[in-house]
TIZA-401744 format. One record per residue (C-alpha): residue in one letter; residue number from 1; chain; x, y, z. Coordinates in steps of 0.5 Angstrom, whole numbers, padded with zeros to 4 digits. Example, Ala and Ser with C-alpha at 12.3 -4.5 7.8 and 13.67 -1.06 7.14 Angstrom:
// TIZA-401744
 type seq mol     x     y     z
    A   1   A  0025 -0009  0016
    S   2   A  0027 -0002  0014
// end
This chain:
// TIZA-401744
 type seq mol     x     y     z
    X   1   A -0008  0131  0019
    X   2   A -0002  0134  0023
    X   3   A -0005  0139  0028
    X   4   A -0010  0143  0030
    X   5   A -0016  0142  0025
    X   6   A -0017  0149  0023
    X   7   A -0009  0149  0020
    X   8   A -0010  0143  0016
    X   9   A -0016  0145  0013
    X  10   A -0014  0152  0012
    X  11   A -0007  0150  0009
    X  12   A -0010  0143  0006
    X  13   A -0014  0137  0007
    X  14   A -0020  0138  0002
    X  15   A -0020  0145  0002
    X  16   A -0014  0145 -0004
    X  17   A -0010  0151  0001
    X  18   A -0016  0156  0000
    X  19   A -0015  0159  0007
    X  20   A -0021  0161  0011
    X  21   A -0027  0160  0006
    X  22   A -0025  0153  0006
    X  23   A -0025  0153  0013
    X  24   A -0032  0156  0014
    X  25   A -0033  0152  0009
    X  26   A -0032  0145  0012
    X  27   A -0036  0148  0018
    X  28   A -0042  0149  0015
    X  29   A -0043  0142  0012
    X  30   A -0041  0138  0018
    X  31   A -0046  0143  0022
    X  32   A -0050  0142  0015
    X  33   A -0049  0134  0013
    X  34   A -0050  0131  0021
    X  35   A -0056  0136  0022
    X  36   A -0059  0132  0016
    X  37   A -0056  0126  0017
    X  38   A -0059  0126  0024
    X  39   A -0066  0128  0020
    X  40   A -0066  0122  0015
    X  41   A -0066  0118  0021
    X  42   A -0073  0122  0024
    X  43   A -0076  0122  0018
    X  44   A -0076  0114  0017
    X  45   A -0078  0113  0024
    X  46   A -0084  0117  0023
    X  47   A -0085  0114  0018
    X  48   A -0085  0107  0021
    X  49   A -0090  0110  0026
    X  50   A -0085  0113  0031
    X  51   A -0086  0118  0034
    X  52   A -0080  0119  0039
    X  53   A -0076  0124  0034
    X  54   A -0083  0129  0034
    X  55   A -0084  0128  0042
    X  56   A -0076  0130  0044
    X  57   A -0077  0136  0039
    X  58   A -0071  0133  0035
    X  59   A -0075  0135  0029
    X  60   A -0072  0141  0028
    X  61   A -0066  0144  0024
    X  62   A -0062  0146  0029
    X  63   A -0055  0144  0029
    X  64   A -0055  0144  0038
    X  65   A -0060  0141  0038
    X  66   A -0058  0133  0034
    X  67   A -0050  0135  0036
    X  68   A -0051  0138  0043
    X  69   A -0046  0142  0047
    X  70   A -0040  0137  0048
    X  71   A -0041  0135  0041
    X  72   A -0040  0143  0039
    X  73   A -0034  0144  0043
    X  74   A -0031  0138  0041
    X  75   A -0032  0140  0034
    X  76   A -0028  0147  0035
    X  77   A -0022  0143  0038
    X  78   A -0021  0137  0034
    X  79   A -0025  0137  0028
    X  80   A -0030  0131  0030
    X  81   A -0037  0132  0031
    X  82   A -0044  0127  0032
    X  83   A -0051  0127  0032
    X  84   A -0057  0123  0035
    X  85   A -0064  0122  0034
    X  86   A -0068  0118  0040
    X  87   A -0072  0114  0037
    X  88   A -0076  0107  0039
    X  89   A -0076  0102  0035
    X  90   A -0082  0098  0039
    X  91   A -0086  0103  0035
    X  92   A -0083  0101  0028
    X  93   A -0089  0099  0023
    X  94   A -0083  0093  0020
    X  95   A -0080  0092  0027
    X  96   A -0073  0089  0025
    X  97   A -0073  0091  0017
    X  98   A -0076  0098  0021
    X  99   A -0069  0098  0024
    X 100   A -0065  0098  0018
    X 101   A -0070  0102  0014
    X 102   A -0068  0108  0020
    X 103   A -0060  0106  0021
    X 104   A -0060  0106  0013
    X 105   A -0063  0113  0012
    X 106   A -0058  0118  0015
    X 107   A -0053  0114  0010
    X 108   A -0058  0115  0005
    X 109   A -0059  0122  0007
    X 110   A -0051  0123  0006
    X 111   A -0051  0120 -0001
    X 112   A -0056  0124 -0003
    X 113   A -0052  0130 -0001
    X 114   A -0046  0127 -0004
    X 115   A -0049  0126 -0012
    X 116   A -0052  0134 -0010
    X 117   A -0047  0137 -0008
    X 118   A -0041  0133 -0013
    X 119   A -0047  0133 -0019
    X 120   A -0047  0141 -0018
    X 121   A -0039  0141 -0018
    X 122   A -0038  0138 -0025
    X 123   A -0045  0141 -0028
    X 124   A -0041  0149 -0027
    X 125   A -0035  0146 -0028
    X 126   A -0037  0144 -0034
    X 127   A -0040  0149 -0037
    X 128   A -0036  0154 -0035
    X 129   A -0039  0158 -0029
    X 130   A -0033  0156 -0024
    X 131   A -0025  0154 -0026
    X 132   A -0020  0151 -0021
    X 133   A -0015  0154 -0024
    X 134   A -0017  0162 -0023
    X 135   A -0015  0165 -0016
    X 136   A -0022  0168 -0013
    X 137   A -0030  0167 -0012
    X 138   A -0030  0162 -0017
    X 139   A -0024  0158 -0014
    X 140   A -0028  0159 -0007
    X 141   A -0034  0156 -0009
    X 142   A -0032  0150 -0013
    X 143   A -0028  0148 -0006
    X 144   A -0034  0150 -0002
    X 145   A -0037  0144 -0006
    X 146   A -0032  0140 -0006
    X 147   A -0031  0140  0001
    X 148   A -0039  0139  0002
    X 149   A -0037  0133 -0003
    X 150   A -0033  0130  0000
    X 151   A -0035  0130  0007
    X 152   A -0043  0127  0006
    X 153   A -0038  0121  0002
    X 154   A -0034  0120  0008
    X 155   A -0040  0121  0013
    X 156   A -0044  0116  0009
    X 157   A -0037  0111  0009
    X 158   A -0035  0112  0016
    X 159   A -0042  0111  0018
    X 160   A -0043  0106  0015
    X 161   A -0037  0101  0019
    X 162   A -0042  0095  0022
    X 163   A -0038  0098  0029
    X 164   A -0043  0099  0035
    X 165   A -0046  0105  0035
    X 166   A -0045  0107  0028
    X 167   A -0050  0106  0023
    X 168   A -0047  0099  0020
    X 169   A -0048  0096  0026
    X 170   A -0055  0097  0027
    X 171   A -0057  0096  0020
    X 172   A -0053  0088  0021
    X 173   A -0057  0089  0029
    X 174   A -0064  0089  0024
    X 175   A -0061  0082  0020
    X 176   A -0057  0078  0025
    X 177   A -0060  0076  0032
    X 178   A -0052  0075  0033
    X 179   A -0051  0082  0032
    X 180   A -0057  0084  0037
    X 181   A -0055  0079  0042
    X 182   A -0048  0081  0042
    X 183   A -0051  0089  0043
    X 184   A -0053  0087  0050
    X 185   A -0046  0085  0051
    X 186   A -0043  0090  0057
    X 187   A -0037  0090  0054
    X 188   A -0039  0091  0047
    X 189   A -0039  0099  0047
    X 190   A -0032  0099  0050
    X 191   A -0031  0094  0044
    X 192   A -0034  0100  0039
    X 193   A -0030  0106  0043
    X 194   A -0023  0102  0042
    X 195   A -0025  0100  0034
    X 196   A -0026  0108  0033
    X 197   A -0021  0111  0037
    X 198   A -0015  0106  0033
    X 199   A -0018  0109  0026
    X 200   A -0017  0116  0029
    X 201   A -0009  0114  0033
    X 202   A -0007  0109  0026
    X 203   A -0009  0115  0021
    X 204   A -0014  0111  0018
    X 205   A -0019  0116  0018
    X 206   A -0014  0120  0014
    X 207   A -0015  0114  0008
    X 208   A -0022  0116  0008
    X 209   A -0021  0123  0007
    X 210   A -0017  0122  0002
    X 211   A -0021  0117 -0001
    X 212   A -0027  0121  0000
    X 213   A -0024  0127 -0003
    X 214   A -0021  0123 -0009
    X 215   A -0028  0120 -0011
    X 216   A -0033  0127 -0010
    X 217   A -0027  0129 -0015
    X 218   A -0027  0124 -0020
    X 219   A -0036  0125 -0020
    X 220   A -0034  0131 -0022
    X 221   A -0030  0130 -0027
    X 222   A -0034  0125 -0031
    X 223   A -0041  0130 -0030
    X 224   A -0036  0136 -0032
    X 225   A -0035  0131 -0039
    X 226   A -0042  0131 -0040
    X 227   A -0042  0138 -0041
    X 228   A -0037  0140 -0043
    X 229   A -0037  0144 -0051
// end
């Protein structure tokens, strides 16, 4: 990624050059794919026995309300959004393993997401229905799921990173006491924030992209065999 992020997806990066329905496209699955990230989250922990996300009106399917005005806009200018489910962990069933059980789910959420959306790509590949190499509203579609693809796997990957605050690290925070000492530390979300801020400055987030975008393509390809006359 070199510029603006809309110029990169319109011109590239997982949108393979298709323009603006690529660009609307990666809009509606960051949108779509943190909001149901951020529910993953809320349907474990009322299923632990908490509450909270109900309490804050966070059960909802509104994108403002999980990414909030700051995330919105900084995902207008730099292509970079996050989301938050307020939950309480003193209320969890499990208490500690109700703590990974609920970090684990948003993860879990964009894998679901991924084998869907990857799975659905290589069945109409497959059988015809859309073909990448034809210039028009089957190309859009089959980029439009490639993005989808791509981005739920990169979510679930860099999600993943056992970095305070991502998900990684509260699942080691529910198995390591270690780890949850090291939470109190005053400096441990500083710590976090320099992590995050030299993937971006390093270009290692562009090695997720490509890894993500390489392997929603390979899943296709492989159901795309399956189906194939």
């Amino acid at each position: 990624m070199t510029g603006w992020w809309v110029h990169d997806v319109f011109n590239g990066m997982g949108g393979g050059g298709a323009g603006a329905a690529a660009v609307l496209g990666w809009v509606f699955w960051v949108l779509a794919s943190i909001t149901l990230h951020e529910l993953g989250h809320g349907w474990a922990a009322i299923w632990q026995g908490d509450r909270t996300p109900i309490e804050t009106g966070h059960m909802s399917a509104s994108p403002l309300v999980h990414m909030g005005g700051m995330s919105l806009i900084v995902f207008a200018f730099i292509g970079i959004a996050w989301g938050l489910m307020p939950v309480n962990p003193s209320r969890f069933r499990h208490h500690r393993w109700g703590r990974v059980m609920v970090a684990a789910a948003g993860p879990a959420m964009n894998l679901l997401l991924f084998l869907v959306i990857a799975t659905l790509l290589g069945v109409l590949i497959g059988t015809g229905a859309i073909h990448l190499e034809e210039v028009g509203f089957g190309k859009n579609v089959a980029y439009f799921l490639v993005n989808g693809a791509m981005l739920n796997l990169l979510l679930l990957a860099f999600n993943l990173l056992p970095v305070p605050p991502l998900d990684g690290w509260r699942i080691l925070e529910g198995v390591s006491f270690k780890a949850r000492m090291l939470t109190n530390h005053p400096n441990a979300p500083i710590a976090g924030l320099f992590f995050l801020m030299a993937i971006f400055l390093t270009g290692a987030f562009d090695w997720f992209v490509v890894a993500a975008n390489y392997a929603a393509m390979n899943w296709a390809a492989m159901v795309a065999g399956m189906f194939a006359g």
